[in-house]
C-alpha positions in Angstrom: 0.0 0.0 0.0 3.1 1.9 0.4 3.0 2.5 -3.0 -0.3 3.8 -3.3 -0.1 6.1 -0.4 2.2 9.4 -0.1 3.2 10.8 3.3 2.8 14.3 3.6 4.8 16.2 5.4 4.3 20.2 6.9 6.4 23.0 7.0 7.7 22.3 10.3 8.5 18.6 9.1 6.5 17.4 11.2 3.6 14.6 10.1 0.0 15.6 9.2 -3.0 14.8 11.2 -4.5 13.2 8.6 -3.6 11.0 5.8 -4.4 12.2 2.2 -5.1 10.4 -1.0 -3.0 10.1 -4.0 -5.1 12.2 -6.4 -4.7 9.6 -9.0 -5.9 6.7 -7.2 -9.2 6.8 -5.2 -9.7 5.6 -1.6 -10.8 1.5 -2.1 -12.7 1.5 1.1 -13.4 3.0 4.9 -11.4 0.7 6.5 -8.1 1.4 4.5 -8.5 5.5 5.0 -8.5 4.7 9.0 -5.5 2.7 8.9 -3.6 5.6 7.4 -4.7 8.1 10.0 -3.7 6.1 12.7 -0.2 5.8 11.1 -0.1 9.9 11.0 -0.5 10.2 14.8 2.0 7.8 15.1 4.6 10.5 13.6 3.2 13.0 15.3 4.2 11.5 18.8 7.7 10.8 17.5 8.0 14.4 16.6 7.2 15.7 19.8 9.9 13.4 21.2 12.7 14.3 19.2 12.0 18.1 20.1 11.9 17.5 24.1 15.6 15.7 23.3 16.7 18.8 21.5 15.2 21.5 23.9 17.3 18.7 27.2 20.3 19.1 24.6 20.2 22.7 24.4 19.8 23.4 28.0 22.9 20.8 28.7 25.5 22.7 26.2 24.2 25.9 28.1 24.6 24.9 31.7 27.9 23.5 30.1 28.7 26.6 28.8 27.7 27.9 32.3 29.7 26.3 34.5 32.9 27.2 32.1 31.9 31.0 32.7 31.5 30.4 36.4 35.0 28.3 36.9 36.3 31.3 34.9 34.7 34.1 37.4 36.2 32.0 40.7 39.4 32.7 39.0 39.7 35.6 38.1 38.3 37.0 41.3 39.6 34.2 44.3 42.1 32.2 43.1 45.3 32.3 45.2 47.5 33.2 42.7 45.7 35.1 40.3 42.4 36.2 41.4 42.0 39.6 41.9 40.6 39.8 45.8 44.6 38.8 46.3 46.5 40.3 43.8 44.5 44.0 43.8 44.9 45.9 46.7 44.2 49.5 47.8 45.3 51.2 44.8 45.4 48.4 42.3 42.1 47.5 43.1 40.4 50.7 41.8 38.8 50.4 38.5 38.0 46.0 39.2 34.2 46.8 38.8 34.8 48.3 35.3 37.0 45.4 34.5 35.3 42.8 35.2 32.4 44.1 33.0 34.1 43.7 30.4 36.3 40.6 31.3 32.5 39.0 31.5 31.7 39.5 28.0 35.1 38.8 26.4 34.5 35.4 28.7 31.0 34.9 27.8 32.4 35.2 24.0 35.0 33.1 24.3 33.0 29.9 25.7 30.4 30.3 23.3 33.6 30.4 20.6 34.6 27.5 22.4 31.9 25.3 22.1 30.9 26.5 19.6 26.9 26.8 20.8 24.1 26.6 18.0 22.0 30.1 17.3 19.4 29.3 19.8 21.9 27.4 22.4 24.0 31.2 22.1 20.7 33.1 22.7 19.9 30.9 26.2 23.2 30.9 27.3 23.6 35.0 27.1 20.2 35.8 29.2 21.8 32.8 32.1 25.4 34.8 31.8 24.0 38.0 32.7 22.7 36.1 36.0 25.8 34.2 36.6 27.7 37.3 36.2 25.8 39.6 38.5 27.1 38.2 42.1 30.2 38.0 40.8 30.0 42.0 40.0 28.8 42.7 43.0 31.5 40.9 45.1 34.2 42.5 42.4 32.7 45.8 43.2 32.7 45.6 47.4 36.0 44.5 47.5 37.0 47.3 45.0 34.9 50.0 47.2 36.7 48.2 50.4 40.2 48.4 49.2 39.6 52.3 47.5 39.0 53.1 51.7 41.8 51.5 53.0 44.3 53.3 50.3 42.2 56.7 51.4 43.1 55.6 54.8 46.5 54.9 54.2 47.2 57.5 52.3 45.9 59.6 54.4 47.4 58.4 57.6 51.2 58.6 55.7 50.0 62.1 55.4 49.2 62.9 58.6 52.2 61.0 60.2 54.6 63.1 57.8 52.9 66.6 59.3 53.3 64.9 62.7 57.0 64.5 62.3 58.0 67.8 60.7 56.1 69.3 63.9 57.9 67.4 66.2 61.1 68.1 64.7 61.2 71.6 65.5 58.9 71.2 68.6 59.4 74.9 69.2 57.9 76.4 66.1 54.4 75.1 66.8 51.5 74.0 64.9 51.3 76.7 62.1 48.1 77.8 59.8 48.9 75.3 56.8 49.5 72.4 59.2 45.8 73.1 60.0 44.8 73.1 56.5 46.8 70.4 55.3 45.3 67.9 58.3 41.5 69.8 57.0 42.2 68.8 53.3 43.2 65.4 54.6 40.1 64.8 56.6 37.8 66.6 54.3 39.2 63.3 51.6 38.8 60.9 54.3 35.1 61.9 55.5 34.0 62.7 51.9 30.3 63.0 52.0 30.2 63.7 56.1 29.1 66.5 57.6 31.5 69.8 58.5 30.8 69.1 62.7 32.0 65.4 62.0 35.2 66.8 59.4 36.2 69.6 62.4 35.8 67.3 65.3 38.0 64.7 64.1 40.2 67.6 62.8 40.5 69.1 66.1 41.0 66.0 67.8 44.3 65.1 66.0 45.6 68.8 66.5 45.0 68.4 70.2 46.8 64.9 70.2 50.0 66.7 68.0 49.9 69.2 70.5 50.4 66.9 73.3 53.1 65.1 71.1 55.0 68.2 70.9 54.5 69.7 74.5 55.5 66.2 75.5 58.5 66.6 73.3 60.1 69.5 74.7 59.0 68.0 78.4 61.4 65.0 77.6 64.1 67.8 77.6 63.2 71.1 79.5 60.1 70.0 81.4 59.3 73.9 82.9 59.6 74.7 78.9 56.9 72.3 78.5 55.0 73.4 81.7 54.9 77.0 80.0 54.3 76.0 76.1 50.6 73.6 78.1 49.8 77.5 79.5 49.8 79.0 76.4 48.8 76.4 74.1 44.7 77.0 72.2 45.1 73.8 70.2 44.9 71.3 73.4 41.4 70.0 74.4 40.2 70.0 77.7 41.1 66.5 78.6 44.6 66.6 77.1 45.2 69.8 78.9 44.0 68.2 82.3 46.4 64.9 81.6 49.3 67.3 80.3 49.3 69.3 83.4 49.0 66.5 85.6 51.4 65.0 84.1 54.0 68.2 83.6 53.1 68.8 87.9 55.3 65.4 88.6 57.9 66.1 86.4 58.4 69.9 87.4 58.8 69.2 91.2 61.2 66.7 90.0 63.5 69.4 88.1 62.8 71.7 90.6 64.3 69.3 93.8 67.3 68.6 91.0 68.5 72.0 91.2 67.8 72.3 94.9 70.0 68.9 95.2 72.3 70.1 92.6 73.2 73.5 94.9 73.3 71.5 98.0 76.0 69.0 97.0 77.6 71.9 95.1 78.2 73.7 98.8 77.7 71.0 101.1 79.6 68.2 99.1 78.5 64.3 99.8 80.7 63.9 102.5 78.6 64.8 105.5 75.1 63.9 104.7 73.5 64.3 108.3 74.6 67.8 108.3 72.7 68.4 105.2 69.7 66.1 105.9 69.3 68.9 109.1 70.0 71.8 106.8 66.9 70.1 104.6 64.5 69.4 107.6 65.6 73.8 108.5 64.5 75.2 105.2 62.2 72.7 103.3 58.9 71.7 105.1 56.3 69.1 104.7 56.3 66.8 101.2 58.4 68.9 99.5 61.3 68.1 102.3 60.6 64.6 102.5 61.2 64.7 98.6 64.2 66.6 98.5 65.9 64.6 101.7 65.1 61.6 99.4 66.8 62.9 96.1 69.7 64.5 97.8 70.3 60.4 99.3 70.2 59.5 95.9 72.7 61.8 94.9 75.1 60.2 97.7 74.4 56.9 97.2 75.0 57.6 93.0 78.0 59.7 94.1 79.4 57.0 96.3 78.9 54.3 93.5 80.7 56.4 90.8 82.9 56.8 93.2 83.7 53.2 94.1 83.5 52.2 90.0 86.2 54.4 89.5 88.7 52.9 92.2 87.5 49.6 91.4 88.5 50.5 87.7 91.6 52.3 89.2 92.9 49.0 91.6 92.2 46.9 88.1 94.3 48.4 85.9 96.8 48.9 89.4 97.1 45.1 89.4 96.2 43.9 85.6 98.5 46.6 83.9 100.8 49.0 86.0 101.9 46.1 89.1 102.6 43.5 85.9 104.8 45.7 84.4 106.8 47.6 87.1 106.7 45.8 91.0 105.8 42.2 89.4 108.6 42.5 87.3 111.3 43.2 90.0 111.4 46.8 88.5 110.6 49.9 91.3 108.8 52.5 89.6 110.3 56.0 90.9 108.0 59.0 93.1 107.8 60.5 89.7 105.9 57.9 87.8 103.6 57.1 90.6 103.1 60.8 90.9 102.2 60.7 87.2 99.4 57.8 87.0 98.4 59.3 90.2 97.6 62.6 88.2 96.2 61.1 85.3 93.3 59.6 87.2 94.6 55.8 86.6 95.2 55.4 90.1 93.7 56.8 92.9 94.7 59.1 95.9 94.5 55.8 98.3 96.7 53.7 96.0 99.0 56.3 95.6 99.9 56.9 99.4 100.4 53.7 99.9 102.5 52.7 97.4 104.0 55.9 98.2 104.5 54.5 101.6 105.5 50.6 100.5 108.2 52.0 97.7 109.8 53.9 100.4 109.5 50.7 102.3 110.9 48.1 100.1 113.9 51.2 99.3 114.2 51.3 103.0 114.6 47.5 102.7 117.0 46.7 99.7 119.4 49.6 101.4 118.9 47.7 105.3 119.5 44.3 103.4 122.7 45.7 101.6 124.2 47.1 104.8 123.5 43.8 106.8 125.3 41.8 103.8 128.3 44.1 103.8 128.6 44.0 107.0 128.3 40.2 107.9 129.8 39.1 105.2 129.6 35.2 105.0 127.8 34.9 108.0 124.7 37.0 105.9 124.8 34.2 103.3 125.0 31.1 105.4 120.9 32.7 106.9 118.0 30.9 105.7 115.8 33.4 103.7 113.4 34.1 106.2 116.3 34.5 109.1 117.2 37.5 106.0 114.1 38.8 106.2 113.1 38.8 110.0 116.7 40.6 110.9 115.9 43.3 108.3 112.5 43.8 109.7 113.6 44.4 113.3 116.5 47.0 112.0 113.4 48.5 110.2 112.1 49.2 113.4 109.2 46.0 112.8 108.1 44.8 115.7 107.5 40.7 115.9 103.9 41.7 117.8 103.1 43.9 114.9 104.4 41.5 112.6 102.3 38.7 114.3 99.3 41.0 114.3 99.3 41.3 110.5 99.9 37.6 110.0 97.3 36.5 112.5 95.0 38.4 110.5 96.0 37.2 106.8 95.5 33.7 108.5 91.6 34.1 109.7 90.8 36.0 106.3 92.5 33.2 103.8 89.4 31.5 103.9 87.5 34.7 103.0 86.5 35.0 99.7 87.9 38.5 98.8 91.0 37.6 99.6 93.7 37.0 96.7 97.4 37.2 96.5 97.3 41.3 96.5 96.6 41.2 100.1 99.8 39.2 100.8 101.6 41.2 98.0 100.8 44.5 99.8 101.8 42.9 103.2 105.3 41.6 102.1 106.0 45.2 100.4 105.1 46.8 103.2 107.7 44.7 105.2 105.2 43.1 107.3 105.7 39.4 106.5 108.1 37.5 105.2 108.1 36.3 101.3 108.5 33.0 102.9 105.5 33.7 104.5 103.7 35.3 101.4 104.2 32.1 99.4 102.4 29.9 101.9 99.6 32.1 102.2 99.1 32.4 98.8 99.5 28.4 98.5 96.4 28.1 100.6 94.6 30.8 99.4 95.1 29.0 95.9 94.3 25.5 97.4 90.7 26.7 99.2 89.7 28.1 95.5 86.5 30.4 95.1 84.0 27.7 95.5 85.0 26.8 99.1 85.8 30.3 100.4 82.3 31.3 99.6 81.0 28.6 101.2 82.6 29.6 104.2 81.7 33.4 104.0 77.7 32.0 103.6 77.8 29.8 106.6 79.7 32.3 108.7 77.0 34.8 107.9 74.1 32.5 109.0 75.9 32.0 111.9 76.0 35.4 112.3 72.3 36.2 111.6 71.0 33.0 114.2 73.5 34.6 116.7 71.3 37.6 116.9 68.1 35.9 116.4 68.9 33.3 119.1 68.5 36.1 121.8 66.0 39.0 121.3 65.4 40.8 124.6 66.8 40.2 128.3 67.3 42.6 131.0 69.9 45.5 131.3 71.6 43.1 133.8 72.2 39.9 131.6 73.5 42.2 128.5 77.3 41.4 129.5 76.6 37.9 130.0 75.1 38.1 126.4 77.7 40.2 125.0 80.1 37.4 126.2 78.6 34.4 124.8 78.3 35.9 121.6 82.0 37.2 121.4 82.8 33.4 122.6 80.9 31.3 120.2 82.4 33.8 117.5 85.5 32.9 118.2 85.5 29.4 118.8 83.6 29.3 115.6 86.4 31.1 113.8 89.1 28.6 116.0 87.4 25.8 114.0 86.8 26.7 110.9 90.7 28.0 110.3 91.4 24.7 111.4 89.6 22.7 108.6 91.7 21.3 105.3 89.8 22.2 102.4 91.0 19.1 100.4 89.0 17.0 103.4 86.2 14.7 101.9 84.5 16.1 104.6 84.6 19.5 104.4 81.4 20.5 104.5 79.9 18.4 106.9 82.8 19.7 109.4 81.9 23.3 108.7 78.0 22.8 109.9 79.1 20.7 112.6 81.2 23.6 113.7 78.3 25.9 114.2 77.1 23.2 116.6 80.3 22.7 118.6 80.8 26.9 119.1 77.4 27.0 120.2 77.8 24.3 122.8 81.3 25.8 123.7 80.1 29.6 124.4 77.0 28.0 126.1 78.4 26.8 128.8 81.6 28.7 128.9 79.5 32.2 129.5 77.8 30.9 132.2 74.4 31.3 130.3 72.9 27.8 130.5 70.5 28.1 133.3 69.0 31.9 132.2 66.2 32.4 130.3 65.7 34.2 126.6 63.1 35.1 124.0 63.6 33.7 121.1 62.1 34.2 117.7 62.7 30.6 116.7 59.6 29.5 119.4 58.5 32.7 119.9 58.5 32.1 123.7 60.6 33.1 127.0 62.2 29.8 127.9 65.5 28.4 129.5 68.5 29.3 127.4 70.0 25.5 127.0 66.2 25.0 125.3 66.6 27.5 122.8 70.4 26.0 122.0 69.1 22.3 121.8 66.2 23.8 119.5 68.9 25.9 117.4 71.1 22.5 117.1 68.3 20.7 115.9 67.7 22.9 113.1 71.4 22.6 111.7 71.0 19.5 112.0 67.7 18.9 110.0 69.0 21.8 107.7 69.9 19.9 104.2 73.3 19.8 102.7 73.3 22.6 100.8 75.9 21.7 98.1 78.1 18.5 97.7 81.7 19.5 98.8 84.0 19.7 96.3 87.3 18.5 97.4 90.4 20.4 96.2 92.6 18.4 93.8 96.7 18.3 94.1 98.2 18.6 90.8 100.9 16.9 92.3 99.3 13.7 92.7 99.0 13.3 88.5 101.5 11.4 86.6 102.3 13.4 84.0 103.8 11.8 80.5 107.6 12.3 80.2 109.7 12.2 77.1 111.6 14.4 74.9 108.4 16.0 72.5 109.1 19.5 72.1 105.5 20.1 72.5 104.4 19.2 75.7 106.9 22.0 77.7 108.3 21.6 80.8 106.5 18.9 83.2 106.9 22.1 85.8 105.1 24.1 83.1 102.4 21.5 82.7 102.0 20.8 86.0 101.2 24.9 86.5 98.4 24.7 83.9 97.0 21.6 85.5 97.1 24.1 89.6 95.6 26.8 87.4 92.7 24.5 85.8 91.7 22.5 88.2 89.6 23.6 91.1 87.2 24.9 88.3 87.1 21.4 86.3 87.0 19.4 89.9 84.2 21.9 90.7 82.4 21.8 87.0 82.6 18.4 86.6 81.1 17.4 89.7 78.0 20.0 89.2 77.3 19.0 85.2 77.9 15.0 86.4 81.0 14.7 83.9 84.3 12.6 84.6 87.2 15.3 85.3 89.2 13.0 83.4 87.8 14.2 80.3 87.4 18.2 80.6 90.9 18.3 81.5 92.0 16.3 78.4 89.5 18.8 76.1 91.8 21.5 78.0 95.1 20.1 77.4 94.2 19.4 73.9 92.4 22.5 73.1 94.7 24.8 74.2 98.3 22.6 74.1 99.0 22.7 77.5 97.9 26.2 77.7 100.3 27.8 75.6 97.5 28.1 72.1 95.0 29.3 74.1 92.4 32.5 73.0 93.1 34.8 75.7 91.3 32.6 79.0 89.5 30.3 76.3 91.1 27.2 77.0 88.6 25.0 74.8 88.6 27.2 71.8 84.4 27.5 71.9 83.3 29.6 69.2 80.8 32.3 69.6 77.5 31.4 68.2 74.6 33.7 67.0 73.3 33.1 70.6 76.6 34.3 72.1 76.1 37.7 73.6 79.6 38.1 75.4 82.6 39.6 74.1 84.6 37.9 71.4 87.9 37.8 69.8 89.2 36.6 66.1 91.5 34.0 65.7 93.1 31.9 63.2 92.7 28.2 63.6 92.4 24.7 61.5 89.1 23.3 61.0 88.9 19.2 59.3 87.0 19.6 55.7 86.7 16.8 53.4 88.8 15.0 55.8 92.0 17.8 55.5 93.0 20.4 57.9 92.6 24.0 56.6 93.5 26.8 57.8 90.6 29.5 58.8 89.4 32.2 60.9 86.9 32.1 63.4 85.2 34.0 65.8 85.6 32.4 69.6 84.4 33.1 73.1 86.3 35.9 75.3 86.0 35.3 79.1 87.4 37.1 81.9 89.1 34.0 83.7 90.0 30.6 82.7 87.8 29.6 85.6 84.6 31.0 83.6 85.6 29.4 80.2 85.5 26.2 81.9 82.3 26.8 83.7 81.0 27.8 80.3 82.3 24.4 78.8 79.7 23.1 81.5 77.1 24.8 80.3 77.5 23.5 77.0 77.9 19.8 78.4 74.5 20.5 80.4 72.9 20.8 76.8 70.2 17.6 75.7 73.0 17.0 73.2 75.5 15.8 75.3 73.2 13.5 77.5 74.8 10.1 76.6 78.4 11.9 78.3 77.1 12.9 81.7 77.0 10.5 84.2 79.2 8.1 82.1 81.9 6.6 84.4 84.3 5.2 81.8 86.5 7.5 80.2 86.5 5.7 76.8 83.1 6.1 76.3 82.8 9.2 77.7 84.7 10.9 75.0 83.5 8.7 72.1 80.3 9.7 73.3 81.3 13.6 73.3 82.6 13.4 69.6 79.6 11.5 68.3 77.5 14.2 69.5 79.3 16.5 67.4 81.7 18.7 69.7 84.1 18.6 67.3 85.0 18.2 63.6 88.3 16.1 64.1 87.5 12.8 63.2 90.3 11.8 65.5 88.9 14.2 68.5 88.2 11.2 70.6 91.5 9.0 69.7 93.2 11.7 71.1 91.8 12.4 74.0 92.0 9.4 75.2 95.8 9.2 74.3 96.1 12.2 76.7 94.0 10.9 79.7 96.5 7.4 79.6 99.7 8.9 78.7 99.2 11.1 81.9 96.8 9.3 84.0 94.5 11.6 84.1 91.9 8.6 85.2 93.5 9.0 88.5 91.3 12.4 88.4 88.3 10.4 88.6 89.6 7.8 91.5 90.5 10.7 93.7 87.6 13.3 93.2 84.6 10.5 92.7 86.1 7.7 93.7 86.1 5.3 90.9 
């Protein structure tokens, strides 16, 4: 029938409602023509299909073509390298809105270019663009209107900060007429649109504020300038005027008391302060008196400090410079040249007498000594050196009780901390002792070390303080008896404590115990056993032997305050013999090893390191003492965290396995003692755990070198070859017993 039958098909190519017969051939029958308009709604259902599946096509290339446009707008506007939010600010960002306009259409262009859309699929996607594009605009155009304020306020603030400092650097010339209109045109651009109350307000608010500034400048110099500029100032607001001028009150009393001070030390001097503390109380009354007293202490007490700088730097450069180079080197400086230093302020008046006084002494002596040799003859020679020196003394018309006076007294202060070798030195040139006598003072003073004579000053000052605590009150009648037992418990303590060794393992123990055994002593010996006292230590009247047990008991419940650190004889080291040219003299070694090793037995016993090995690092660092940096005997550089003084040396450093030569920068300390305290420190670091508390030697170093302390690969080889050649283990037996 097919060929009977043409389909006809309308404009929109889509089927017709109803089928038509070919004009040629009529229609057969009823049945036939209904057949063929069922087939014609058939098409008509087919058509509507394939146009839903184009419009469902259509609408995916657009949202496509969307999403494109939309991955294009996050980058452009928040990407993290590009996107303008991050890459525009202040400035830059001026002008985005405008931009992104037209960056939208050039990007709605392109995707449609680049996927290549169909007429209608183009004309869909343009009307969803403009909606896609809209947020984005509006987020372009805040951040644009945000970043345009904060370059106003920048800009403005750089403006303002620049007038701020040309005021303040010629405080004096004051705010002028265009300062005011330059900080008005500023605010005028920052509070566009705003009202003129809201522009002048914050105008004259930062003219008050730069007023204080520059009142507050001058006060930093001439504060009754500054107190006169606040009375005469129109630009200040009430408030800042009220704050200035309380303020400016303070600091004018204050330069007003200086001058007062300055005039009363001018004719009063600092001298005889309780003169002018009653010529204070006589002409200044009430507050203003008690201020005044107070600043014109201050200006004693600063006086009295410059004062005792300046000898302290005058005796240092005495004893480090001048006494090196003249008295320590056997060479008597003349009247002359003492009169010279003296006058050049490098020593002082004090120094000056007395060496006066001790130069005319030791002339006295080298002429009595040349008279007593000329005139015995032989018989001068065959005297020991002390029999020399105590027959010169009593022809200098030296007494033996003055003589034993002096030494009586070196002998109770050796153990005092501030004792040193001058004190000796200035006795022996004063012809007071003996040099016999000198050297075995200074032999102890150099076998107690620092450590142990400050131990000793501590404990006799708490003895001190529980002496006076121990009795508060008591009647007018007992004061004698009280007087007594304190002057005997004193001394018996002092009897003791001259008595102890400080190389005895027990030391320390001995020195508490002595506090114990003077109390006990004066007790009984003053006749104060059966009396009664207050005490603070029970707060309570009661029998004097009560408040002695009770003081006993507390030294003896008081904790070892420090393990003692036992002094260590240089003398009992083997030291390596044989012919090397580089180890010096065993009488020059054994001097380095007296003058390095209180501070290693003391370090190594607080940082929990064998001594063993820190003298080794010593010895090897430094070559027996004769390489070292100055006092750095371990040749520690100085680190970025290193915020002593320093010193430039050359030195060899291992690279690639070969020594170079370089220069470094190294640690300067004012003692060996501190460099080897500071070698502690380093040891106390987490990087050296694995070498404290190791108690073999060996190890002990290997362990040092793997940590890193040095960049010799043979660091450790050596140092043990040191510590076996010359014993140095033996360190360890004696000090901790290994």
């Amino acid at each position: 029938m097919a060929d009977r039958y043409e389909l006809q098909i309308g404009e929109q190519r889509m089927p017709n409602a109803m089928a038509q017969h070919h004009p040629v051939h009529p229609v057969p029958d009823s049945g036939m023509a209904a057949a063929i308009g069922g087939l014609g709604k058939g098409f008509e259902k087919l058509g509507l299909v394939a146009l839903r599946k184009q419009e469902e096509y259509d609408m995916l290339r657009v949202e496509e073509a969307n999403n494109m446009l939309t991955q294009q707008f996050l980058s452009y506007t928040i990407d993290p390298r590009t996107g303008v939010f991050n890459t525009h600010k202040q400035r830059d960002a001026i002008g985005l809105s405008q931009g992104f306009a037209e960056r939208s259409k050039a990007m709605t262009d392109g995707v449609i270019k680049d996927l290549k859309l169909s007429r209608q699929q183009e004309d869909m996607f343009r009307r969803v663009a403009v909606k896609t594009a809209f947020p984005f605009f509006n987020q372009v155009l805040g951040h644009e209107n945000r970043e345009y304020e904060a370059y106003k306020t920048a800009s403005a603030n750089t403006s303002l900060e620049l007038l701020r400092q040309s005021v303040l650097a010629a405080p004096m010339d004051g705010i002028t007429e265009e300062h005011y209109e330059r900080v008005l045109a500023t605010y005028e651009l920052l509070h566009l649109g705003a009202s003129e109350e809201t522009v002048y307000a914050a105008v004259d608010e930062f003219v008050s504020k730069l007023e204080t500034d520059r009142i507050m400048t001058v006060a930093s110099v001439d504060p009754l300038l500054a107190n006169e500029m606040l009375e005469e100032s129109r630009d200040l607001s009430p408030e800042a005027r009220a704050r200035l001028r309380n303020y400016l009150k303070g600091e004018v009393e204050t330069v007003r008391d200086q001058e007062i001070v300055r005039e009363l030390v001018e004719q009063f001097g600092t001298d005889n302060p309780v003169k002018v503390l009653e010529h204070i109380r006589d002409n200044y009354k009430g507050v203003q008196g008690d201020r005044i007293a107070s600043r014109y202490k201050t200006a004693v007490s600063e006086a009295t400090y410059r004062e005792d700088s300046l000898r302290k730097q005058q005796e240092d450069y005495f004893w480090n410079d001048y006494y090196p180079r003249t008295i320590g080197a056997d060479i008597l400086p003349t009247e002359e040249e003492l009169r010279a230093e003296f006058e050049a302020g490098r020593i002082s008046s004090e120094r000056h007498r007395a060496e006066l006084g001790r130069l005319r002494t030791v002339q006295d002596w080298n002429t009595t000594e040349k008279t007593l040799s000329r005139r015995m003859g032989t018989a001068w020679n065959n005297l020991t050196r002390t029999q020399q020196d105590e027959m010169i003394m009593r022809h200098m018309g030296i007494t033996d009780e003055q003589r034993q006076q002096v030494l009586n007294d070196l002998q109770e202060r050796v153990g005092d901390p501030s004792m040193t070798s001058r004190d000796t030195s200035d006795a022996r040139r004063a012809g007071l002792i003996t040099r016999d006598e000198e050297a075995q003072l200074n032999n102890i003073i150099n076998r107690y070390g620092p450590e142990t004579r400050e131990m000793k000053r501590v404990e006799k000052a708490r003895f001190e303080t529980d002496l006076e605590e121990m009795y508060q009150y008591g009647s007018a009648s007992n004061m004698n008896i009280r007087r007594n037992f304190r002057n005997m418990a004193r001394r018996k303590y002092d009897e003791i404590t001259a008595a102890l060794r400080p190389d005895d393992k027990n030391f320390e123990e001995k020195l508490m115990k002595a506090k114990e055994e003077a109390l006990l002593y004066a007790v009984d010996a003053s006749g104060m056993k059966g009396s009664r006292a207050y005490t603070r230590r029970i707060n309570e009247y009661a029998p004097f032997s009560k408040v002695i047990e009770d003081q006993i008991n507390a030294y003896r419940e008081e904790p070892t305050r420090g393990r003692h650190i036992p002094v260590f004889d240089p003398s009992d080291i083997t030291l390596e013999s044989g012919q090397r040219s580089d180890l010096g003299s065993t009488s020059d070694r054994r001097a380095f090893l007296e003058e390095i090793a209180p501070s290693i037995v003391q370090t190594a016993n607080e940082i929990d390191v064998l001594p063993s090995v820190i003298a080794a690092q010593a010895i090897l660092e430094s070559g027996w003492g004769k390489s070292r940096i100055g006092n750095n005997i371990f040749g520690v550089k100085a680190g970025r965290n290193w915020n002593g003084s320093t010193r430039t040396a050359k030195t060899k450093e291992e690279q690639d396995g070969v020594l170079v030569d370089t220069e470094a920068t190294f640690r300067d300390y004012d003692s060996v003692g501190e460099s080897i305290r500071d070698l502690g420190r380093v040891l106390s670091g987490n990087r050296y755990t694995a070498v404290r508390g190791e108690k073999d030697y060996a190890a002990a170093v290997r362990a040092l070198h793997a940590a890193g302390y040095a960049t010799d690969s043979q660091y450790a080889k050596k140092l043990i070859n040191i510590i076996e050649a010359n014993k140095l283990y033996e360190l360890d037996v004696k000090i901790i017993g290994l």
